[in-house]
N, CA and C atoms as an extended XYZ file, in Angstrom:
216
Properties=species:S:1:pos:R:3:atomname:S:1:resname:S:1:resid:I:1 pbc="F F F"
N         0.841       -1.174        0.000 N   UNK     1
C         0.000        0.000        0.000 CA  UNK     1
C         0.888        1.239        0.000 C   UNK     1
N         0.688        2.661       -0.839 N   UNK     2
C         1.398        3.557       -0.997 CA  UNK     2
C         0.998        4.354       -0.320 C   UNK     2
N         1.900        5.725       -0.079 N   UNK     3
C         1.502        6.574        0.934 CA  UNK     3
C         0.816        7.604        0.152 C   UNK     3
N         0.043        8.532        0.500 N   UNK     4
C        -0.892        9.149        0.363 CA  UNK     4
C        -0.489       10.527        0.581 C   UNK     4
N        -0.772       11.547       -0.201 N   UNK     5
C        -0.443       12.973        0.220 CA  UNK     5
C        -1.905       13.601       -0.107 C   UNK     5
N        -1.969       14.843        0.763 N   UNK     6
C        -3.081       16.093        0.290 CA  UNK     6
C        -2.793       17.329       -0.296 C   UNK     6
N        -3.206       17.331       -1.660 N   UNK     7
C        -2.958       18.542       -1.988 CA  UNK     7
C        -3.979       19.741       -2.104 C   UNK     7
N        -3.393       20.656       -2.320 N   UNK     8
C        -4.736       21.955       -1.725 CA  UNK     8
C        -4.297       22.750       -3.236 C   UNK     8
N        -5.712       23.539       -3.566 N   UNK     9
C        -5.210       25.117       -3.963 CA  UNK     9
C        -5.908       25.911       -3.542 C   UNK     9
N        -5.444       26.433       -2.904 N   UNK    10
C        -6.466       27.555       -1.917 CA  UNK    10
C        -5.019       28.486       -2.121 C   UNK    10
N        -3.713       29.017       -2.634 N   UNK    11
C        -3.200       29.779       -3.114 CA  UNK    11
C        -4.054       30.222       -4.186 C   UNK    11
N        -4.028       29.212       -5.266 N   UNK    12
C        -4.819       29.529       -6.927 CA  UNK    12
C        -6.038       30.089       -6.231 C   UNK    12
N        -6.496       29.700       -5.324 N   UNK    13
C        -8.449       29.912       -5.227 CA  UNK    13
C        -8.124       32.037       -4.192 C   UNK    13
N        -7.268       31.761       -4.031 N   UNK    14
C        -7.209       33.610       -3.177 CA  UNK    14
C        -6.804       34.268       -4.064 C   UNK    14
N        -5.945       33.549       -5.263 N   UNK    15
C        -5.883       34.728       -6.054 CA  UNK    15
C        -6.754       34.710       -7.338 C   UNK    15
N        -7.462       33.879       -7.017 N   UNK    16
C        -8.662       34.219       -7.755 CA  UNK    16
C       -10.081       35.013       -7.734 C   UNK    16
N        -9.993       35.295       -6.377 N   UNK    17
C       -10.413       36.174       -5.410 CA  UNK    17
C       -10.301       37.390       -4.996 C   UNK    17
N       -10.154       37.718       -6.664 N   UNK    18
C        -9.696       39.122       -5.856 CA  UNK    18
C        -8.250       39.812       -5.546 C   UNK    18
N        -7.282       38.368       -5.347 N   UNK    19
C        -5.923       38.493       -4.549 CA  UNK    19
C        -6.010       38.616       -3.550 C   UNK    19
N        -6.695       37.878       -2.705 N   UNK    20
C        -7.226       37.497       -0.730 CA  UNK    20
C        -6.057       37.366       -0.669 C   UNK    20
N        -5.743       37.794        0.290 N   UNK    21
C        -4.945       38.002        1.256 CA  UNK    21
C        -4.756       36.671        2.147 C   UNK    21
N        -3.605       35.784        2.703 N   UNK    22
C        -3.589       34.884        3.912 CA  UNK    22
C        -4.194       35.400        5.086 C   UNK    22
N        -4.324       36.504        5.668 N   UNK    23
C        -4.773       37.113        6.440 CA  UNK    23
C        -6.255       37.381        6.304 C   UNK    23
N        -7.098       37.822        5.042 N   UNK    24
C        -7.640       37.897        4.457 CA  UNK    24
C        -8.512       36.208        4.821 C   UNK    24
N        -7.973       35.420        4.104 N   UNK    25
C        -8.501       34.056        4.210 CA  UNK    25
C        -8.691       33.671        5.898 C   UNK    25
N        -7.758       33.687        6.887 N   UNK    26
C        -7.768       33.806        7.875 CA  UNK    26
C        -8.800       33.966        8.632 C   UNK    26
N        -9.244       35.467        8.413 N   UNK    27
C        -9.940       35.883        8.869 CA  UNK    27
C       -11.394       35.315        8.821 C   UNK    27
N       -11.962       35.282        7.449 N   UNK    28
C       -12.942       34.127        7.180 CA  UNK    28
C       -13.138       33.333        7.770 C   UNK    28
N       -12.383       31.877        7.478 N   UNK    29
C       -11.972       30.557        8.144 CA  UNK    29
C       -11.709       30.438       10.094 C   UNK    29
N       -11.793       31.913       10.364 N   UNK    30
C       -11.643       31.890       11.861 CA  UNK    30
C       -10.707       31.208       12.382 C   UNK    30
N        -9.079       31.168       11.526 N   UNK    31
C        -7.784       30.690       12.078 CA  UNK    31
C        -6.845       31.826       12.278 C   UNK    31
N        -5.431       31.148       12.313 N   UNK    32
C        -4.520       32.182       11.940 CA  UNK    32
C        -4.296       32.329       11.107 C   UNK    32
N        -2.992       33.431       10.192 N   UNK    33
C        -2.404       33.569        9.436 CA  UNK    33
C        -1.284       32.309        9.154 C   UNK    33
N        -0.755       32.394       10.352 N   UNK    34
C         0.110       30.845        9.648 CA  UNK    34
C        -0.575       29.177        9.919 C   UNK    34
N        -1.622       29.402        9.949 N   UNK    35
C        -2.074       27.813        9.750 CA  UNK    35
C        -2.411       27.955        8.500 C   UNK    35
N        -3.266       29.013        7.819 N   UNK    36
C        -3.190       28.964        6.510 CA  UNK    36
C        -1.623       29.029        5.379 C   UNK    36
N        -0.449       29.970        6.387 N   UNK    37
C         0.547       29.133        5.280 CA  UNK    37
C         0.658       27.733        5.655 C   UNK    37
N         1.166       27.259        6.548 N   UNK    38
C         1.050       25.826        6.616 CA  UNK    38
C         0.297       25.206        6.038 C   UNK    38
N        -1.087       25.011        5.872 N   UNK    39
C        -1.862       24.269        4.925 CA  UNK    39
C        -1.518       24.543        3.415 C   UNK    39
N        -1.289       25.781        2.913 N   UNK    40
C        -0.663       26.057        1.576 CA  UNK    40
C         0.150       25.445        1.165 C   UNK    40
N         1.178       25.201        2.058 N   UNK    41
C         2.440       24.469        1.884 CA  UNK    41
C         2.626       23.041        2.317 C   UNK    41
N         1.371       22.528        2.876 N   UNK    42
C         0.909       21.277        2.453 CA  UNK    42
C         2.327       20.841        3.872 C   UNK    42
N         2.242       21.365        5.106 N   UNK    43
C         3.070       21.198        5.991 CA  UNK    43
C         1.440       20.651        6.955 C   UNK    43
N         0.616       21.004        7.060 N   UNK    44
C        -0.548       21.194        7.853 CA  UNK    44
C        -2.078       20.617        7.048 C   UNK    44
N        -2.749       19.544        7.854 N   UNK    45
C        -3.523       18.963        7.084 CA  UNK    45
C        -5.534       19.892        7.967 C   UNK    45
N        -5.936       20.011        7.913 N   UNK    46
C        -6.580       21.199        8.501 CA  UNK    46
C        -7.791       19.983        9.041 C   UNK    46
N        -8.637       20.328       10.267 N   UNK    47
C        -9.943       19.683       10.679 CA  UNK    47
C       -10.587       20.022        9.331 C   UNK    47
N       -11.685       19.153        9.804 N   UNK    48
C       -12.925       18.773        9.028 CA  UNK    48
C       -13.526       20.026        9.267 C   UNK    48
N       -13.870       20.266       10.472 N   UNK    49
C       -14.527       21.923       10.307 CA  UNK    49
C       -13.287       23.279        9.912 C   UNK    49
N       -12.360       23.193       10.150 N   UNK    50
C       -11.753       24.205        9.653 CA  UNK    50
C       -11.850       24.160        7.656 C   UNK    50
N       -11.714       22.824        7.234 N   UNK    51
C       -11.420       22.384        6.104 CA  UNK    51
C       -13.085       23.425        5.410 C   UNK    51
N       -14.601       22.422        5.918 N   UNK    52
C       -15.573       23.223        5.641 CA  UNK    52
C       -15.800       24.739        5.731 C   UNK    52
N       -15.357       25.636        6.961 N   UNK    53
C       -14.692       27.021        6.858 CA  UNK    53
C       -14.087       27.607        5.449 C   UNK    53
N       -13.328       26.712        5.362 N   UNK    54
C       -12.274       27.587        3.944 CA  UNK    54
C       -12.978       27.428        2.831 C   UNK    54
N       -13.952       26.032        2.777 N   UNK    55
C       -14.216       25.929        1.621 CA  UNK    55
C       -15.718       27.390        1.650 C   UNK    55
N       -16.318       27.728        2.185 N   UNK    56
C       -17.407       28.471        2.824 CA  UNK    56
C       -16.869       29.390        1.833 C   UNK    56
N       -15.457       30.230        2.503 N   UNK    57
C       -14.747       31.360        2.135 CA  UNK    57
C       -14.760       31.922        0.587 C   UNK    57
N       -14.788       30.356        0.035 N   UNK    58
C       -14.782       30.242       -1.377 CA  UNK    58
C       -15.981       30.095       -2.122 C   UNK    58
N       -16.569       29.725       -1.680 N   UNK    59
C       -18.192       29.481       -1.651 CA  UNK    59
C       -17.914       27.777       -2.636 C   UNK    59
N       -17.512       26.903       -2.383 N   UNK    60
C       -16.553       25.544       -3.320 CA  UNK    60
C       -17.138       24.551       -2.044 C   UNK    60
N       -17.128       23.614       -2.835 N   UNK    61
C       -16.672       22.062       -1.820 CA  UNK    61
C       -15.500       22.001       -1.389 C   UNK    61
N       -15.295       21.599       -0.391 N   UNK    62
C       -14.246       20.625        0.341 CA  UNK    62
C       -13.199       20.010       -1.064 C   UNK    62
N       -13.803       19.480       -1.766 N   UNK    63
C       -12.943       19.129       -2.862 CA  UNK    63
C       -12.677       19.784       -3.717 C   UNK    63
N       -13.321       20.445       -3.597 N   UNK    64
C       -12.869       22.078       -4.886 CA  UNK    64
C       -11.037       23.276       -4.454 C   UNK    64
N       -11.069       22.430       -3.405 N   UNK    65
C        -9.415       22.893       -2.963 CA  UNK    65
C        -8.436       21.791       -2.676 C   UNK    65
N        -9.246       20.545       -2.113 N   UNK    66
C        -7.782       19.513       -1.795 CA  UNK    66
C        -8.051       18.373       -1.921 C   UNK    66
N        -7.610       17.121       -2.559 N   UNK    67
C        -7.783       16.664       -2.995 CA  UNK    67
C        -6.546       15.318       -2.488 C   UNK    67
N        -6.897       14.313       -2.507 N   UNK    68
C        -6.196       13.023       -1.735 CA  UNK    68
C        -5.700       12.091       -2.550 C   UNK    68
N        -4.483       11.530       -2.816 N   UNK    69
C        -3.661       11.176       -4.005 CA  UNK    69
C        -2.497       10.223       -3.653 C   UNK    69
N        -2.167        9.058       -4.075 N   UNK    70
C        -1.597        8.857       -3.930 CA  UNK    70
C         0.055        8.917       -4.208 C   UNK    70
N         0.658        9.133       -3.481 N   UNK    71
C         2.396        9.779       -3.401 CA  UNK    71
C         3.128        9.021       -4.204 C   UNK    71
N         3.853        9.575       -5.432 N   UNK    72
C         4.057        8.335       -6.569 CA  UNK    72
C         6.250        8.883       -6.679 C   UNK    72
């Protein structure tokens, strides 16, 4: 069995937005500024409710930013 990574675009999706801001997104999602870089950078895998939060932000599914893959 292979290992599995999550990838996000919620960079592509803020600057599609306008150019949102991390702080910006933040604020929305009711986190910090650096849990959203961390999740960007795919260092940080986010709750289920934080995950639904961001997607809110965007007005998107849950899958409309990250997506589960296997690590090749």
């Amino acid at each position: 069995m292979g290992s599995y990574v999550i990838k996000n675009w919620i960079r592509r999706l803020r600057f599609d937005h306008n150019e949102m801001t991390q702080q910006e997104l933040a604020n929305l999602a009711r986190c910090t500024r650096q849990t959203i870089i961390a999740i960007e950078q795919g260092k940080y895998a986010p709750s289920l409710e934080l995950a639904f939060r961001i997607a809110r932000a965007f007005e998107v599914n849950v899958e409309g930013f990250f997506q589960y893959e296997e690590n090749k």
